[in-house]
N, C-alpha and C positions, 0 to 999 in steps of 0.2 A: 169612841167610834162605834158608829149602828152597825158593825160589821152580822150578815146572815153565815153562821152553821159553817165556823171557820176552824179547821183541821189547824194543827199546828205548823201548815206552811205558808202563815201568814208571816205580815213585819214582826222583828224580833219583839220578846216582850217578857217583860222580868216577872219572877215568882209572885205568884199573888199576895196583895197586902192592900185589900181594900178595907174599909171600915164597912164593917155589917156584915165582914165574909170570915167565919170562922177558917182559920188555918188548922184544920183538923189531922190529929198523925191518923194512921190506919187503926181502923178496927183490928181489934182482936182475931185471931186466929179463931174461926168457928161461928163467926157474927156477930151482928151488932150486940151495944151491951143493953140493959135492962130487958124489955121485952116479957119476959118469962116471971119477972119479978114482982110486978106491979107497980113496976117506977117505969115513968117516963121512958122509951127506949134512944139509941141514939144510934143512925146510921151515917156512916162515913162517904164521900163519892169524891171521887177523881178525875178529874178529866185536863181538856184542853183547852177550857173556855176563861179568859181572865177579865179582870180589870172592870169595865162599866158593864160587860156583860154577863160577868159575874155579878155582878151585883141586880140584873136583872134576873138573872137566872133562880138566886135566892130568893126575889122576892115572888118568881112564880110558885113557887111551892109553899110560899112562907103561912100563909093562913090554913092551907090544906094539913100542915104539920102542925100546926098550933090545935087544930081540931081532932086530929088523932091522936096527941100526947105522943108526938114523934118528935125528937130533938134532929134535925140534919144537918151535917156539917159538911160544906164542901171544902176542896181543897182544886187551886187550878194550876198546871205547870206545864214550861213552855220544855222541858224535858221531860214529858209523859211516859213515854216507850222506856227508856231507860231504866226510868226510879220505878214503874208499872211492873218490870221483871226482875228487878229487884226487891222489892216490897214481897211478891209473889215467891220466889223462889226461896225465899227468909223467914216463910211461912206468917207474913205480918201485911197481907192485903188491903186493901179498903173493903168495902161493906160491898160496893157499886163502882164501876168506870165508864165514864161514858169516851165508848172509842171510838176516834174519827174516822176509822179506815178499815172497810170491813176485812182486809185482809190480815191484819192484828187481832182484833178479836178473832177470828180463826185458826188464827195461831195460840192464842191461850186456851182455848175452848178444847184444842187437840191434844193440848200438852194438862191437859184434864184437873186445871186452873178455875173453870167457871163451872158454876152449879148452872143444870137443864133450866130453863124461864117455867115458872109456875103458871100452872093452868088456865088461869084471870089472864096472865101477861098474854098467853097466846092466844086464846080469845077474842082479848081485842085487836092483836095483830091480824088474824083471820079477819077479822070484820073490820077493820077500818084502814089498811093498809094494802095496795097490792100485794098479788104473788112472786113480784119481783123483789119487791122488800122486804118480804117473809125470808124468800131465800136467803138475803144476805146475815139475815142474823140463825140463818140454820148451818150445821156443821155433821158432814156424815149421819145426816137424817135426823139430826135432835135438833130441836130450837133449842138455842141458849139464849135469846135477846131482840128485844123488840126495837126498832129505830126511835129516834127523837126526832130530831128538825134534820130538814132539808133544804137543797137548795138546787136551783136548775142555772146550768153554766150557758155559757153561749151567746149572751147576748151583746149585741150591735149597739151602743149608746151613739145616739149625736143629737144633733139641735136641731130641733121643728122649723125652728124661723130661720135656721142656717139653709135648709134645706129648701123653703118658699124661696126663698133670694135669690138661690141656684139654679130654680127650675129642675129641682131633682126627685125622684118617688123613693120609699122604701122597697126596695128588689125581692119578688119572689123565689129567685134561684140563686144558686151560685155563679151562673155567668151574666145575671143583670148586677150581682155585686159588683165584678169585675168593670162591667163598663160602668156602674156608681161611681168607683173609685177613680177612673179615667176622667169622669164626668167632672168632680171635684177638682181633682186637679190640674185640669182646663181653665176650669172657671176661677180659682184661685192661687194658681201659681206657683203652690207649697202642697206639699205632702199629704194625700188627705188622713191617714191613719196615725197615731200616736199607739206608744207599746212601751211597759213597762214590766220586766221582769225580774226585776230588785227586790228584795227578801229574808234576809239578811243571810242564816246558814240554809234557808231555802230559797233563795234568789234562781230561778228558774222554772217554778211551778205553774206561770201563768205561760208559759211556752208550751209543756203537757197538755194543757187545757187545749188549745188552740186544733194539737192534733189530731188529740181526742175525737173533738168534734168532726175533724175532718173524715178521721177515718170510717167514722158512724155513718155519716151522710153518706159519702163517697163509693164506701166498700158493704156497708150494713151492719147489723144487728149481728150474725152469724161470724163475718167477718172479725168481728171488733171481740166477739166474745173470743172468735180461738187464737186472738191475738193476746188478751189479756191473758186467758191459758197456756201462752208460748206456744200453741200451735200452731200456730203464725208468727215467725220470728218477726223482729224489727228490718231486717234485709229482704224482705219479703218486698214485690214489687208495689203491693196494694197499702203498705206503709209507706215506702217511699212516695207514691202517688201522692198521699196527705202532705209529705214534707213539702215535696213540689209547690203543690198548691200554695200551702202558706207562703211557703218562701216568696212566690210572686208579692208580696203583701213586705212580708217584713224583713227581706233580704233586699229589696228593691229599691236605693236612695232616693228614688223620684217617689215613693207614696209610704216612707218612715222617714224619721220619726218627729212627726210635727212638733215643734214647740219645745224640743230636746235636744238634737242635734241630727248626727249622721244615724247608718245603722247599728254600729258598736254602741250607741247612749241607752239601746235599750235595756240595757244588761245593767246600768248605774242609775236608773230611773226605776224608784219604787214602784210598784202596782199600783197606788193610790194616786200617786203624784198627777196621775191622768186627766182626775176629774176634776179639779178646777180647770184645768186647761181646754176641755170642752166645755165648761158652760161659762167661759170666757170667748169661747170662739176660735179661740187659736189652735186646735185639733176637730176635726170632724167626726171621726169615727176613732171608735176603740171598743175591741174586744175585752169581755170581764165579767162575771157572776155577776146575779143579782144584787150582791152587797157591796155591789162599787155606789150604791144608792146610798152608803153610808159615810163617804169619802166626800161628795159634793159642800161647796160652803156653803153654811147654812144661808137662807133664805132663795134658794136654788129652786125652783119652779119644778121638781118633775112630774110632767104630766103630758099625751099625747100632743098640745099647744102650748107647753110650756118652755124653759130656758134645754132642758136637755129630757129624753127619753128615750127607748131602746126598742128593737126589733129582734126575732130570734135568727139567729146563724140560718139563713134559708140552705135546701138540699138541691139535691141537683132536678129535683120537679118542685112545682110550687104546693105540692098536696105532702110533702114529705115532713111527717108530723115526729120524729127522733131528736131526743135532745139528752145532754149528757149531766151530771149532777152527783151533792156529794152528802153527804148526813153523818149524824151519828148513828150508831146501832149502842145499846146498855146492856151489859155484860153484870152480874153477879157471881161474888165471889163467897159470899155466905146465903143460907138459904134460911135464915132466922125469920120469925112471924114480920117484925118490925121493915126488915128489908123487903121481904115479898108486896108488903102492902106500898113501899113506896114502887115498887116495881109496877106495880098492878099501876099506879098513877098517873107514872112519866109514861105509860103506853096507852093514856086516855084520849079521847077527845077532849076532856074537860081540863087538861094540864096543856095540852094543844091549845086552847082555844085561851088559856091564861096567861100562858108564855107570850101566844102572838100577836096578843094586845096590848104589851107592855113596847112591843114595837120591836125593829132590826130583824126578824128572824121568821123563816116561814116551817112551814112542817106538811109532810106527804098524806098525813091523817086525817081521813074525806070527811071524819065527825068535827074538818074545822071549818069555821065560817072563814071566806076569804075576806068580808067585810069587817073581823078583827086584826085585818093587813093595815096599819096606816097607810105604808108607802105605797102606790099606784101600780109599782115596779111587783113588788112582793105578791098585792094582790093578784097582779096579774101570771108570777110564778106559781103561786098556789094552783090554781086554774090549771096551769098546763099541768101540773104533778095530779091532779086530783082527774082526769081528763081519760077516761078511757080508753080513748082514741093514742092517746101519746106513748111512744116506743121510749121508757124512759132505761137509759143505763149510766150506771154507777161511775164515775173516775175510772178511769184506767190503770192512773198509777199509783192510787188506792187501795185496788183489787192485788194488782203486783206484788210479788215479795220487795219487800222496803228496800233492797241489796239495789233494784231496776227503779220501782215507781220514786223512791226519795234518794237512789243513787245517780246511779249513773242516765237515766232519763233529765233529771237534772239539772246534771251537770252536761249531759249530750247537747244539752238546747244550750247550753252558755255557750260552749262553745262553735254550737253553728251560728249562732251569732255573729261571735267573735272573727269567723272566716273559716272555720274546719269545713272540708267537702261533706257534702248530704252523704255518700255512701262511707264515707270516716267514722262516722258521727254513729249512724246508725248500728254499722259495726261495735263500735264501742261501747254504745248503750246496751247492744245484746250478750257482751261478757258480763254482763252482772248478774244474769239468772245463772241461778245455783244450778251446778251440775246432776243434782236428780231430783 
């Protein structure tokens, strides 16, 4: 799967055992080994990333380490967080982690787990990344970590030629979406949206996505931030606003869930499942990150006249340029010569520009050419992320303590799904932020 810059709350996925992918234990307590020796050094990395993407992900770095007499070994698991704070508190870390959610690294960072990012690493975060994504890898005024790839959430896929046949346009706003969808399903009798929030122990996370977005658009930038800070509870009217919204969409049996069933199918329909289903025609629209580009069956046309392509979540004016997205940030836990220098790497342009020509995966880093994008989609994400104009902000429930963003958020969307009331729901998912 071409999956882009996918956090562990994607489909279930068993412990890494690729060929080519060293299963590496952690480094040593204090840093990588050799280094200091004159042997070969060898650093260890962790993260979330497995299976064929791992194995892309190897082979980005793999001549850059052959050139440095740097052995690196990754290791990928779909239980990160877990065996990440146990490794660490056992005093038997990896070398490196690359973590999906800035709000984990900031919690190891505080709990004074990660060594500061070396000079080089900030550097080129200063120069080649926003100030929005400086911040995320900074903690009480230190950089610890520079991002890796990225991804911009949001977008609208459907079919170019579905759309000619209808006599329908791509909507600059949010209330030309709405009569889109009206438009739809006029003229074809069925439901025009399909939605998939199945996941396996995260079966809910493309529901988060959705509000996300909403509330960005809807309420703002400022908004959205002091929601993510709880100073804006969930029960706040300008959240509920968002839910509202959606709900028109995927609580509504006249416009879900094409191709799947009623509105309860959403919750046992994988997030992927979607995209053969629109570039068969039998869904029109569906919401989903760039790396639903990775789900389509192969020989799939995407391109602005091809079998399916996407537009982004319009705002409520046509000039509203806010889009929501998610990445890694790289964390170190030894500050050995050997580590630094792969640190210094993965926060290149040139480790950018190698990763994202092996295909599936984009990055926020403006030293990359978007023309090393294969996919149309990607390209075209690069662009917004690199876009100075673009109000970009991070997941939401990313940002959240894990208790809200992978708890009860959720779980809160399975169940408004399933028929729980919007103010139930929202209730419920605000008991899971910690009491201080």
């Amino acid at each position: 799967m071409a999956l882009s810059q996918r956090s562990r709350r994607y489909a279930p996925i068993a412990l890494l055992g690729v060929a080519g992918i060293a299963l590496a234990g952690c480094g040593a307590p204090g840093g990588a080994s050799g280094g200091d020796s004159g042997e070969d050094a060898t650093v260890t990395i962790y993260g979330t990333i497995v299976d064929a993407e791992a194995e892309l992900l190897q082979e980005s770095w793999s001549d850059w380490a052959d050139e440095n007499g740097i052995t690196i070994k990754y290791e990928g698991s779909q239980d990160f967080e877990t065996q990440l704070g146990t490794r660490a508190q056992g005093g038997n870390p990896p070398d490196i982690a690359i973590f999906p959610q800035p709000g984990l690294f900031a919690d190891f960072a505080q709990r004074d787990f990660l060594k500061p990012a070396p000079e080089e690493v900030e550097k080129n975060a200063n120069e080649y990344w926003t100030e929005d994504w400086v911040d995320y890898g900074t903690v009480d005024d230190t950089f610890y970590g520079a991002p890796l790839m990225a991804n911009v959430k949001g977008w609208i896929w459907y079919s170019p030629t579905k759309f000619d046949e209808w006599g329908v346009e791509v909507p600059e706003t949010l209330d030309e979406m709405t009569a889109l969808t009206e438009s739809i399903q006029a003229a074809t009798g069925t439901p025009a949206w399909c939605a998939g929030f199945e996941s396996g122990t995260a079966t809910g996370w493309p529901g988060t996505d959705w509000i996300e977005d909403y509330v960005l658009r809807q309420a703002g930038p400022e908004v959205y931030d002091q929601w993510v800070a709880n100073e804006i509870e969930f029960t706040d009217p300008q959240i509920k606003q968002a839910f509202d919204s959606v709900g028109e969409i995927l609580l509504d049996p006249a416009n879900v869930n094409a191709g799947f069933g009623d509105v309860r199918s959403i919750n046992s329909t994988a997030f992927g499942d979607v995209a053969p289903k629109l570039a068969a025609g039998e869904c029109a629209l569906t919401h989903q990150a760039s790396f639903l580009s990775g789900f389509y069956p192969e020989g799939t046309d995407i391109s602005e006249d091809g079998d399916v392509w996407a537009f982004m979540l319009p705002g409520e004016t046509a000039d509203d340029s806010a889009v929501t997205g998610a990445g890694e940030i790289v964390g170190a836990f030894s500050d050995s010569e050997a580590t630094q220098k792969v640190l210094a790497y993965l926060s290149s342009p040139e480790w950018a520009n190698a990763r994202v020509s092996l295909g599936g995966v984009t990055s926020a880093n403006n030293g990359l050419d978007p023309a090393n994008a294969k996919d149309p989609i990607l390209q075209e994400t690069i662009k917004i992320l690199q876009d100075s104009d673009t109000t970009f902000r991070f997941d939401a429930s990313d940002l959240m303590p894990g208790a809200v963003g992978a708890g009860t958020f959720w779980k809160g969307m399975v169940s408004w799904i399933n028929g729980t009331s919007t103010d139930d729901v929202l209730t419920q998912i605000q008991t899971g932020w910690p009491a201080s």
